[in-house]
Structure formats: C-alpha cells, structure tokens
C-alpha positions in Angstrom: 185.9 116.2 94.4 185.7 112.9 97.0 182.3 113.0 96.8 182.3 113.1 92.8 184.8 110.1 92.8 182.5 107.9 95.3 179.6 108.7 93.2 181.5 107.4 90.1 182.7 104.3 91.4 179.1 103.6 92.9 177.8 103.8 89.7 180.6 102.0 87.9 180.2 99.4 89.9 176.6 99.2 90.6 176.5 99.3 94.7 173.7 101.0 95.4 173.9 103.0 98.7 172.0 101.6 101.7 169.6 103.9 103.4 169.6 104.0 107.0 168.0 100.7 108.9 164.7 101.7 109.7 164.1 103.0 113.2 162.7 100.2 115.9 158.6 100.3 116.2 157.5 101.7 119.3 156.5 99.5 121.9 152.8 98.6 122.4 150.6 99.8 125.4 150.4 97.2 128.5 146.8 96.6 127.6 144.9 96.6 130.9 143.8 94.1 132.9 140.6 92.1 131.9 139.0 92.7 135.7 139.1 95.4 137.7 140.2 95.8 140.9 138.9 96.3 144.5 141.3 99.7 144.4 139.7 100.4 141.1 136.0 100.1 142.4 136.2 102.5 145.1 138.1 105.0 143.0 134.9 104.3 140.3 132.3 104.7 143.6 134.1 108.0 144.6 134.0 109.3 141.5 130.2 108.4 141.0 129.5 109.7 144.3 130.9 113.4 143.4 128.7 112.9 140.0 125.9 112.6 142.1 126.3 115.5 144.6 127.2 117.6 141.3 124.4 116.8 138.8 121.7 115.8 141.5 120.4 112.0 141.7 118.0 112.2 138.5 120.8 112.6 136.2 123.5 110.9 137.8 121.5 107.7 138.1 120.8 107.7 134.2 124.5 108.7 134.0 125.2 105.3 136.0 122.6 103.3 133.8 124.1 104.8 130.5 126.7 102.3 130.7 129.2 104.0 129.6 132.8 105.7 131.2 133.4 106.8 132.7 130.7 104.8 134.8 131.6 101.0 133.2 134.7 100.0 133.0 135.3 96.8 132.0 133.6 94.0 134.5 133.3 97.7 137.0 129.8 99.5 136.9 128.2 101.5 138.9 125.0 100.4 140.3 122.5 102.5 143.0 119.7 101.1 145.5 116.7 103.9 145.3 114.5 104.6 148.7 112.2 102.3 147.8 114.8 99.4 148.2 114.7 99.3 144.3 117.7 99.2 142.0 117.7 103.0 140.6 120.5 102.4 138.7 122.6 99.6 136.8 125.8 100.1 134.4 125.6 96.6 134.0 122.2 95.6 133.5 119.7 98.1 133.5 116.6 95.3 133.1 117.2 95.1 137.1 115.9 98.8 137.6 112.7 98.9 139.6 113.6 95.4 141.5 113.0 95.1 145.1 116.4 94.7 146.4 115.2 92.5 149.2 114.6 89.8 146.7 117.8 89.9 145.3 119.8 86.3 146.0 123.0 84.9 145.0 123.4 81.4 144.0 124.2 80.6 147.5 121.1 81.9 148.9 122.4 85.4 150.1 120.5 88.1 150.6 123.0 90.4 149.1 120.6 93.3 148.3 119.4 93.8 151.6 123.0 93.4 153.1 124.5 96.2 150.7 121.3 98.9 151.3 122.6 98.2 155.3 126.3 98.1 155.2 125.8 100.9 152.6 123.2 103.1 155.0 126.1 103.1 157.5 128.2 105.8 158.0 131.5 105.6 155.2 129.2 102.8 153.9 131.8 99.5 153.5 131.9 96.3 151.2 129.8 93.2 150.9 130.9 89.9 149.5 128.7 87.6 147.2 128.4 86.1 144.1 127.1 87.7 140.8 126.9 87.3 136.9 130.1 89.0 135.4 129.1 91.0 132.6 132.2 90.4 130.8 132.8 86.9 131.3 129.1 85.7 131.5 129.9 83.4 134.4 129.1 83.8 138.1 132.2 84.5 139.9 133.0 86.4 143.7 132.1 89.8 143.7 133.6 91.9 146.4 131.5 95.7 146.0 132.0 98.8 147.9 129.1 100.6 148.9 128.3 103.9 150.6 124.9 105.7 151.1 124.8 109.5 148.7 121.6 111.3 148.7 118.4 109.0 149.2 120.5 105.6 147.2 122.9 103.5 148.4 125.5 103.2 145.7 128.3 101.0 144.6 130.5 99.6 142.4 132.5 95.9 142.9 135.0 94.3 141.8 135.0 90.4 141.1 137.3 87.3 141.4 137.0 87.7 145.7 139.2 90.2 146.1 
C-alpha cells in the first residue's frame, strides 16, 4: 500500500524518479613508454635467442626481419650479423641485409659493426654503445645494444637514449 501511495504522489506531482548515477568509467591503461629499455632489450635478445635454437637460423632470421612482435617492439628490434660479417637480419630495416658489417659507421666515425660481431663472438656476448637512426623517431640518438653470438650470427637488440 506505501508503495501505491508513493507512486501516486509521484505522479500527482510530476517528480520523476532519478535512476542511479551512472557508475565511474574505468580507468585507462598506462600506455607504455615510447622507448624501450636496456632491461627490455635483453629480455627481446633472450627471447630471440631461444627462437633461434627452436626454429633453426633460416626461419628465425626471417622471423627477426618480419618486423613484427614479438621481434619489434617499439624503437626495439631484433637485428643478426651472418658469418659472412653481413647483416642476416633487421626488424628495423631490412634494406641493410647483405651489408658488410665492417663498413658499418656511426656518425662519429665508429666502427660499430665490427665492435658488436666481437663483443658479440665472446662468450655471454655483452653491449656496445653507438649512435644509430631511431626508427620511431627518425633522428639519430645513443643506442646502447646487447649482443650475444647463437648459432653462426651474432644477434642483438638495443635500446636508445644512452642507457
């Protein structure tokens, strides 16, 4: 019977009832970083290293080369120095593929190429510091890569900003 008499005087006097305020939005993702990290790179290299020893060196360097995750990653890719002291592979750029390593120079006159195939060649491999074109933010900028020798390539993946 209350709930008759409510109704009545809600109509009689034109209230309308109020529905409930509407529940709060979730809160957005933390969108990632725009550059990966040093952490993130040798996380990417590990994981590109046990692609490698899984699939065998023909497919994992045209995995690499793809450009795509989870082998790129932002401004991280994957890229391989063949036997030959060619680039085999290049997440980033694969125009480079087939380029004699030893020629390779940053704008400071390094020769980064040959550094990374020797840091690289050494046992747990390590990281080399240089400068190189960011793919995402089309400047040159630091670049700090980890490296480690897998199968007949050397392989890394670096991380910019000098880290």
């Amino acid at each position: 019977m209350r709930r008759f008499l409510v109704a009545a005087m809600v109509l009689a006097v034109g209230i309308e009832p109020q529905a409930p305020p509407p529940a709060e939005a979730p809160a957005a993702p933390e969108a990632a970083p725009a550059r990966g990290t040093l952490e993130e790179a040798r996380a990417m290299l590990e994981l590109a290293v046990t692609h490698y020893e899984e699939v065998g060196r023909e497919e994992a360097l045209a995995d690499f080369t793809a450009g795509e995750p989870p082998f790129v990653d932002r401004d991280l890719y994957v890229f391989c120095y063949g036997p030959g002291r060619t680039v085999s592979a290049h997440g980033a750029n694969p125009a480079l593929i087939g380029d004699n390593i030893d020629e390779l120079r940053d704008i400071d006159g390094n020769a980064f190429g040959t550094e990374i195939w020797d840091v690289g060649s050494q046992p747990g491999g390590g990281t080399v510091a240089y400068q190189w074109l960011n793919p995402v933010s089309g400047e040159v900028e630091p670049k700090v890569s980890a490296v480690r020798k897998v199968g007949e390539d050397v392989c890394g993946v670096g991380a910019y900003g000098g880290q």
